[in-house]
C-alpha positions in Angstrom: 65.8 104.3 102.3 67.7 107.6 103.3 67.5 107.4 106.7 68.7 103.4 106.2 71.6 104.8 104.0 72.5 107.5 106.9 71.8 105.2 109.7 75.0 102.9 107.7 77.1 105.5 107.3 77.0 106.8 110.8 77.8 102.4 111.9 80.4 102.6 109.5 82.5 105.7 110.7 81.9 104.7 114.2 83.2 101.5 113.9 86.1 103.2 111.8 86.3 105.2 114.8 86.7 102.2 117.3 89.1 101.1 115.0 91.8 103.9 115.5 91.7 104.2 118.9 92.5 100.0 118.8 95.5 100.5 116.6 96.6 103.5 117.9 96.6 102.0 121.8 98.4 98.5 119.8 100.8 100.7 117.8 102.2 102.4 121.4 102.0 99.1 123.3 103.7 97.4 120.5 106.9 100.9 120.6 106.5 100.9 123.6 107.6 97.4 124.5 110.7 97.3 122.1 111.7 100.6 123.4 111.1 100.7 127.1 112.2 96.9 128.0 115.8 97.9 126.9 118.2 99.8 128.7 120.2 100.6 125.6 118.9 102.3 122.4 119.5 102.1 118.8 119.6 105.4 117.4 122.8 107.9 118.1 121.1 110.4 117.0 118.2 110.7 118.8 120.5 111.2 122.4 121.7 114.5 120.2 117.7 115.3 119.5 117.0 115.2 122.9 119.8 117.4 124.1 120.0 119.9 121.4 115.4 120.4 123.4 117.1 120.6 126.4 119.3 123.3 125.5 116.7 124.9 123.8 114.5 124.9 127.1 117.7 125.7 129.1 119.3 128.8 126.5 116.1 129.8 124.7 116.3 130.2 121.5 119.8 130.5 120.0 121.5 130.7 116.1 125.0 128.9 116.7 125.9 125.8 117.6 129.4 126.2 118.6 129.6 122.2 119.4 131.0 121.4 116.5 134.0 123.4 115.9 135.5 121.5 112.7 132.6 121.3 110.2 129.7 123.1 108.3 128.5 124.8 111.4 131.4 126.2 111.7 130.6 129.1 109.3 126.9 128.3 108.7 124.5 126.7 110.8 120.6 126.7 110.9 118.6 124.2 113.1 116.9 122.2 110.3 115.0 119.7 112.7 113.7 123.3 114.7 109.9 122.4 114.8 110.8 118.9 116.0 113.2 120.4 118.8 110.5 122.3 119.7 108.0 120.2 120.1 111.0 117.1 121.8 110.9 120.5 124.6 108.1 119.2 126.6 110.4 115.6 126.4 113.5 117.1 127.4 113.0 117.7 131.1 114.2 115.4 134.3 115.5 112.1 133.0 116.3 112.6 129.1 117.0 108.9 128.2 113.2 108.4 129.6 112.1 111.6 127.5 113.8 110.6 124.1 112.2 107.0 124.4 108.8 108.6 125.4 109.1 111.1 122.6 109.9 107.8 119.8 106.7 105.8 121.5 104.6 109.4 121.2 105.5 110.4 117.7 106.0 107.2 116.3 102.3 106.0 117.2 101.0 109.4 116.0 102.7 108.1 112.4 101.5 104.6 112.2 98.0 105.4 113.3 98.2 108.8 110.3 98.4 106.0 107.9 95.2 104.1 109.1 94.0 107.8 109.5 94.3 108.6 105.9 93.0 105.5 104.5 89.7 106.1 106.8 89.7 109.2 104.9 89.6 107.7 101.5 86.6 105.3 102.8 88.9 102.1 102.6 87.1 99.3 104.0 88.5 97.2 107.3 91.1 100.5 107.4 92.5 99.1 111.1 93.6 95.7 109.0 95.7 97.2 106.8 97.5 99.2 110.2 98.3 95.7 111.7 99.5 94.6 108.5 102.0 97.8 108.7 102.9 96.9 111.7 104.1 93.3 110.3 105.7 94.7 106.9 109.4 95.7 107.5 111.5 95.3 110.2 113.6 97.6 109.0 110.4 100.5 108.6 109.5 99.4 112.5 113.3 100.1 113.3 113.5 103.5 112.3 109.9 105.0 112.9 110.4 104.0 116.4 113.7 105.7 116.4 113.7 109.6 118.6 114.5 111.1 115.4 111.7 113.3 113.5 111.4 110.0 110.7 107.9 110.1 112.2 107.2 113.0 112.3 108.5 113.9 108.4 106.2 110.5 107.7 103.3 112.6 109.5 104.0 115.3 106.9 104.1 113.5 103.8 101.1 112.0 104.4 99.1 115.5 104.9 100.9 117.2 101.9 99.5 113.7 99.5 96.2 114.2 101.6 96.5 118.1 100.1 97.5 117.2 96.5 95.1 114.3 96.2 92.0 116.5 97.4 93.7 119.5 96.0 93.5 121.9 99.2 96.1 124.0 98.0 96.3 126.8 100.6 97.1 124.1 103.1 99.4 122.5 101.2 101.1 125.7 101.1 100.9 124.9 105.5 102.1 122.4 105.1 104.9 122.5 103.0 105.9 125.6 105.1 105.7 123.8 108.5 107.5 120.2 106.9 110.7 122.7 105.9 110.7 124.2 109.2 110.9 120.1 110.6 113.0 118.5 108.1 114.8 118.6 104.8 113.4 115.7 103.3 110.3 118.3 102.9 112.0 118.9 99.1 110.5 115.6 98.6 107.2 117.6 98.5 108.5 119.4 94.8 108.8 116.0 92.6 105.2 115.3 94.4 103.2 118.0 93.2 105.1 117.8 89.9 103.3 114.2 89.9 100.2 115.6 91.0 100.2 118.4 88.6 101.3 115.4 85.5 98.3 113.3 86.7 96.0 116.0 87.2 96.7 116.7 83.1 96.6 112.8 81.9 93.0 112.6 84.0 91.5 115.8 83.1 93.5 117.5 80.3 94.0 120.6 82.3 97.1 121.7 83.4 97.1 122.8 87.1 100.1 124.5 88.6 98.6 125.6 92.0 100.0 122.7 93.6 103.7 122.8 92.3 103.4 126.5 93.3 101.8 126.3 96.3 104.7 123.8 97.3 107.5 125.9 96.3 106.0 128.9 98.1 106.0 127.3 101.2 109.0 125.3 101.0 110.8 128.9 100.0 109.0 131.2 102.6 109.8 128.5 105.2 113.3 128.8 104.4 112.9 132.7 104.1 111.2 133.2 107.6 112.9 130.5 109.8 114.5 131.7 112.6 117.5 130.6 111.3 117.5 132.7 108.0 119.6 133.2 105.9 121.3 130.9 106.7 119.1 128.0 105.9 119.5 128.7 102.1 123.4 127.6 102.4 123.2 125.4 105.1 120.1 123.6 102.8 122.2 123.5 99.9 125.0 122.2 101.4 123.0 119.3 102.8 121.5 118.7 99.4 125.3 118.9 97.5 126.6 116.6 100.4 124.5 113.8 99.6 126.9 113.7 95.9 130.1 113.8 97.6 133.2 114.4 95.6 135.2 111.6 94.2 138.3 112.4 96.1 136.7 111.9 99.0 136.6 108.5 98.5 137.5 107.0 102.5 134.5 108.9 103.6 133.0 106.2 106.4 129.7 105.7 104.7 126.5 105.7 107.3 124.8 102.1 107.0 121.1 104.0 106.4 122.7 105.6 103.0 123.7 101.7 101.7 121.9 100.4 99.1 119.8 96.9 99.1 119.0 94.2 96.0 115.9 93.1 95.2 116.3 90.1 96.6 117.0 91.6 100.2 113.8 93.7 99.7 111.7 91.0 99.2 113.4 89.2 102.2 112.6 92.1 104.6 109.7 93.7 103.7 107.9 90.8 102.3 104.1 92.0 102.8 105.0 95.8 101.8 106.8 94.0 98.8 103.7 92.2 98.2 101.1 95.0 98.7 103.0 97.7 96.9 104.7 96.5 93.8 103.2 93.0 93.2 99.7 94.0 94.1 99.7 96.6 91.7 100.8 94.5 88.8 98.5 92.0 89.8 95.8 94.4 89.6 96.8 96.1 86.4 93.8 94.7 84.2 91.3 96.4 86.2 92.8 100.1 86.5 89.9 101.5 85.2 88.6 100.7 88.9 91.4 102.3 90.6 91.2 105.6 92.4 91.3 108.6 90.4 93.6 110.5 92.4 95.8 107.3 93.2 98.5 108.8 90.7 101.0 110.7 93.6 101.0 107.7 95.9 101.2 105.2 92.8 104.6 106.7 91.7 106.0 107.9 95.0 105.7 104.4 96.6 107.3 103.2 93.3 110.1 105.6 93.5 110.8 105.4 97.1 111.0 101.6 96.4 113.6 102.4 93.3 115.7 104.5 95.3 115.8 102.6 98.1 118.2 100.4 95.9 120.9 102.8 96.2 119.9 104.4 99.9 117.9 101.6 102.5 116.6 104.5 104.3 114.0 105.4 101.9 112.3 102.6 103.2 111.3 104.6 106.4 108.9 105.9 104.2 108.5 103.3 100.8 107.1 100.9 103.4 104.3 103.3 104.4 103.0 103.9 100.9 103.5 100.7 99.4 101.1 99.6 102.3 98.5 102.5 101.6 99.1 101.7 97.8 97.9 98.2 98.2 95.4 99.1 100.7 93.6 101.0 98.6 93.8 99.8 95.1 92.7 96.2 96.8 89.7 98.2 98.8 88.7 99.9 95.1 89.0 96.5 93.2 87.9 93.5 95.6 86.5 94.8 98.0 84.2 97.2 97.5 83.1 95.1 94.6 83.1 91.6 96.8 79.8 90.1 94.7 79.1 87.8 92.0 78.1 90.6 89.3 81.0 92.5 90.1 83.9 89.5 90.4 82.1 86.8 88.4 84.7 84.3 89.9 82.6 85.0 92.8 79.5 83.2 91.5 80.7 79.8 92.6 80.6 79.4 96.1 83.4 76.5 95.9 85.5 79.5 94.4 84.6 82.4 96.7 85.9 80.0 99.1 89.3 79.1 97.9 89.4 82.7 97.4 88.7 83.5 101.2 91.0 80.5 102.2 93.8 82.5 100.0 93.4 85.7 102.0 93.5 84.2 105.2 96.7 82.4 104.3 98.1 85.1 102.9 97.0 87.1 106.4 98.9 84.4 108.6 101.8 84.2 106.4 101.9 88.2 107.1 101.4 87.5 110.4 104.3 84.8 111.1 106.9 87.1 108.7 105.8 90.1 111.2 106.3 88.2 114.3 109.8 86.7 113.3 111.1 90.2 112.4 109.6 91.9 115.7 111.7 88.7 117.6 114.9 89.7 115.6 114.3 93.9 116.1 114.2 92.6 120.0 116.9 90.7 120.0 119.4 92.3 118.1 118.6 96.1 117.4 119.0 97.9 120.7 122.7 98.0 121.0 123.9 101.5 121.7 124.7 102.2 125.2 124.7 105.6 126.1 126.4 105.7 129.4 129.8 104.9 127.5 131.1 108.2 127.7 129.2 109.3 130.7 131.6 108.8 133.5 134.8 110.0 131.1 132.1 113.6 130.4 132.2 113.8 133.9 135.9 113.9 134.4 136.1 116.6 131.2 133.4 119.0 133.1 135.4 118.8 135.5 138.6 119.2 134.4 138.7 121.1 131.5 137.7 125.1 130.9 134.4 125.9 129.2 134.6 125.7 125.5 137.2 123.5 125.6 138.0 121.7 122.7 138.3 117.7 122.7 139.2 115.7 119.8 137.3 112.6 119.2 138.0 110.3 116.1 134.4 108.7 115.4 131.5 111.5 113.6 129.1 109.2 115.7 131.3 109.9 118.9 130.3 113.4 119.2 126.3 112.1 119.9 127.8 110.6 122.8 129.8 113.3 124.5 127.0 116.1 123.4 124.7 114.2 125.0 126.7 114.4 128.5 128.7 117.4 128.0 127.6 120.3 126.9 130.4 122.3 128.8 132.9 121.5 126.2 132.8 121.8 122.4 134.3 118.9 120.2 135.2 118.3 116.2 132.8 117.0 114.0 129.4 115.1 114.6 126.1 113.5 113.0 127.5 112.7 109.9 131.4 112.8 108.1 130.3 115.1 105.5 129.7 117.8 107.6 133.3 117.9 108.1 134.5 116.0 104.8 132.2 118.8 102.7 133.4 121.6 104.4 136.8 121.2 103.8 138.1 118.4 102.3 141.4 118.5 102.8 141.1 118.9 106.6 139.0 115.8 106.5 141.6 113.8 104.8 144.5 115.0 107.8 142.0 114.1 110.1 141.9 110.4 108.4 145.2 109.9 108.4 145.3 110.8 112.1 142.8 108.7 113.5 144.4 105.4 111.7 147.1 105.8 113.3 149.3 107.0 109.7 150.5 110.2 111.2 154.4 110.4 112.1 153.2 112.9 115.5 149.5 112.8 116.1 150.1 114.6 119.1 151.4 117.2 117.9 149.1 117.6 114.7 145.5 117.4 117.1 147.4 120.7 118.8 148.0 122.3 115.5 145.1 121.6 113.7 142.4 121.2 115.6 143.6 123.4 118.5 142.9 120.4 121.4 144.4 120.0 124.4 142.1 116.8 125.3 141.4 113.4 123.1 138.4 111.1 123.6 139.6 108.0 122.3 136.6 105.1 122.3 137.6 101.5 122.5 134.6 100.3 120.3 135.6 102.9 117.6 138.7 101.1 116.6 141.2 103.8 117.9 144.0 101.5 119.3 146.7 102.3 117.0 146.1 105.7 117.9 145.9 105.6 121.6 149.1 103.2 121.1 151.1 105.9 119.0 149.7 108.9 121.9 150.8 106.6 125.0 154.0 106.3 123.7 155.0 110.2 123.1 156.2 112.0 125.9 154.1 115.4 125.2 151.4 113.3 126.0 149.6 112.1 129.2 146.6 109.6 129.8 145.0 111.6 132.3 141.5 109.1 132.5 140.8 105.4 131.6 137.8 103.1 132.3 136.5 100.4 129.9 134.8 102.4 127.2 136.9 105.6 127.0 140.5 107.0 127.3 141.0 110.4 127.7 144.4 112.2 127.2 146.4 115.4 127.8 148.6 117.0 125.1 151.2 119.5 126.0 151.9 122.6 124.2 154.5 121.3 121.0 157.6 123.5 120.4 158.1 122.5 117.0 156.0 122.0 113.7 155.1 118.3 112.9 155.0 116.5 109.5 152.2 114.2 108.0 152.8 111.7 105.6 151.7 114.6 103.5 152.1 118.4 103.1 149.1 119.8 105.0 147.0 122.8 102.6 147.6 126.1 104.2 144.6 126.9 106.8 
């Protein structure tokens, strides 16, 4: 009977086994195919990712970031994505665009198959099923984990630190938690999850356990304490944090699209099997918790508040998706199936039930399996629309025109993306989000609104003053006509390049002070 018991458990992780390797070679073909058959992208950021590696392979190791001369890093600057430049290095050499889309397909499939991963570590049943199903659950989860931005690889993360608190390894979760705040931010995240984890840990055992709340802040703190970047990524981590509560008077801020909320409504519409799997399933399955996992408490109320959230921010999504799918994945495993008999499920008993049961499931699969297929279509279709050659020819005329260092003024935060990514021989305003300049100081931000709509009385003159440019970038997608009107028409100024995407002029020195339609703060 042992060696029968032993003989099962060896099939059953070897076919667990085969089942990995299937979904991890479907989860690259599947990246791979949205993001190699376009020539465009749809992530800004990830052409700034890919650069910031290069220069890291080109410059070593380096503490500034002189690139953006008008915000935060300005003053304070600390590399919070360093372990995920590091490892984009081996990405970042001969053709870049090839690299960062390489990079998304590697990192992202590394992700997606982590998930399946951990549920073959809890001993869920048919764990490559539930990876297909991820793959079908949210169009707008598949969007961003196949973006070249370290999404996947904070997912990655996540997943080992509820891996940690779940089996309570407590020294690595100190690892881990060290090594997540070394990658991203978002690794605070890991704080309110050992506070679950140590809530849990008292409802099921009536012990209070701290190692794991400690063991996160430790590492979170000595991550912060020993990066390269220190000290600096204390203040340059709390003014990330403060920025995401931006002050009232800031109220023309241009918010980002992943920081707008959602309805219920629209979450159901895009993420209908996660939806299903992670809040319905649960409620569904209320009346036989005392069958749930005992250690399902982190993942039960981090999927629910990553859902909750994502009401007032989409892009908690990029990881709400993930555990409402490992939610449902295993408190389905722990209740059906690993109980699929007629003593355990007396519903079972009749076979006439059992199969209306089975003919549910299946139905339920292929509904999964059309919403997943229509939403792959419409990511296709419609989501690679950033082209990253628009300021490529208009970089090459500033390289070669313009001194080293050379500031240029640009009007669009998402702008810079595109010039770093060409032109590293110049240095430019603001970049990678409006708050980096709109926090740091306020007022500045609000003169540099009423420049680039076209509100200032001499534009010209105030980019010279303030923001101590010769050169301006103006895109043609970014709106900046009234500008570029207002800037063709005064004589200090010169359009000195033009092509389809991009305008580039030359300012002259002014002679006398400008006024805005306000009095400008002292500097």
């Amino acid at each position: 009977m042992t060696h029968l018991h032993q003989h099962n458990t060896a099939l059953s992780r070897s076919q667990a086994f085969l089942g990995l390797i299937g979904i991890t070679i479907l989860n690259a073909i599947v990246l791979s195919v949205h993001l190699f058959s376009h020539h465009t992208l749809h992530s800004v950021d990830g052409m700034y990712h890919i650069r910031y590696a290069w220069l890291y392979r080109q410059k070593g190791l380096f503490t500034d970031f002189p690139w953006m001369q008008f915000s935060i890093a300005k003053d304070t600057w600390a590399d919070h994505h360093f372990l995920y430049h590091l490892l984009l290095m081996p990405f970042a050499g001969g053709d870049l665009l090839f690299g960062m889309k390489l990079s998304a397909v590697f990192f992202g499939t590394i992700a997606l198959s982590a998930c399946v991963l951990y549920l073959i570590a809890h001993r869920v049943r048919f764990a490559w099923v539930y990876g297909i199903v991820l793959l079908l659950a949210s169009d707008f989860f598949l969007f961003r984990i196949s973006m070249p931005r370290s999404i996947s690889l904070s997912l990655i993360f996540l997943l080992l630190a509820l891996w940690c608190l779940e089996r309570k390894h407590h020294r690595l979760l100190f690892g881990v938690a060290f090594a997540y705040i070394w990658t991203y931010q978002t690794a605070i995240a890991l704080v309110p999850m050992a506070m679950v984890a140590v809530a849990w840990g008292r409802w099921q055992e009536g012990v209070w356990e701290w190692r794991p709340l400690l063991y996160t802040t430790g590492g979170i703190f000595f991550g912060l304490a020993l990066h390269p970047f220190a000290p600096d990524t204390f203040s340059f981590f709390a003014f990330h944090f403060s920025s995401a509560f931006p002050s009232q008077h800031l109220a023309d801020i241009p918010l980002i699209p992943e920081w707008r909320g959602t309805t219920l409504a629209l979450l159901w519409q895009r993420n209908y099997p996660a939806f299903l799997l992670g809040l319905v399933l649960p409620l569904v399955l209320l009346s036989q918790r005392k069958h749930w996992p005992r250690d399902i408490g982190v993942l039960l109320v981090g999927a629910l508040a990553l859902w909750a959230v994502s009401l007032r921010a989409e892009r908690m999504l990029e990881y709400g998706v993930a555990f409402a799918v490992l939610l449902g994945a295993r408190l389905f495993d722990a209740t059906v199936v690993q109980r699929w008999n007629a003593e355990s499920l007396p519903f079972l008993a009749s076979k006439a039930k059992a199969r209306i049961v089975v003919l549910c499931l299946g139905l339920l699969c292929l509904s999964f399996l059309w919403f997943g297929v229509k939403k792959h279509q419409d990511l296709h279709r419609y989501a690679f629309e950033i082209r990253s050659d628009i300021a490529q020819d208009a970089s090459r005329w500033l390289k070669a025109n313009t001194p080293a260092g050379a500031i240029v003024y640009h009007t669009d935060w998402a702008g810079f993306s595109y010039l770093f990514f060409h032109n590293t021989h110049n240095h430019y305003i603001a970049g990678l989000s409006p708050l980096f300049l709109a926090g740091w100081k306020p007022r500045l931000f609000q003169d540099y609104q009423t420049i680039n709509q076209g509100r200032s009385h001499d534009p010209a003159r105030w980019i010279r003053t303030l923001f101590r440019a010769r050169y301006v970038v103006l895109f043609a997608a970014a709106g900046d006509a009234p500008l570029a009107q207002q800037l063709s028409l005064d004589p200090l100024v010169k359009e000195v390049y033009a092509d389809s995407n991009t305008k580039i002029f030359e300012i002259s020195t002014p002679t006398s002070h400008p006024t805005l339609p306000h009095k400008p703060a002292p500097r």
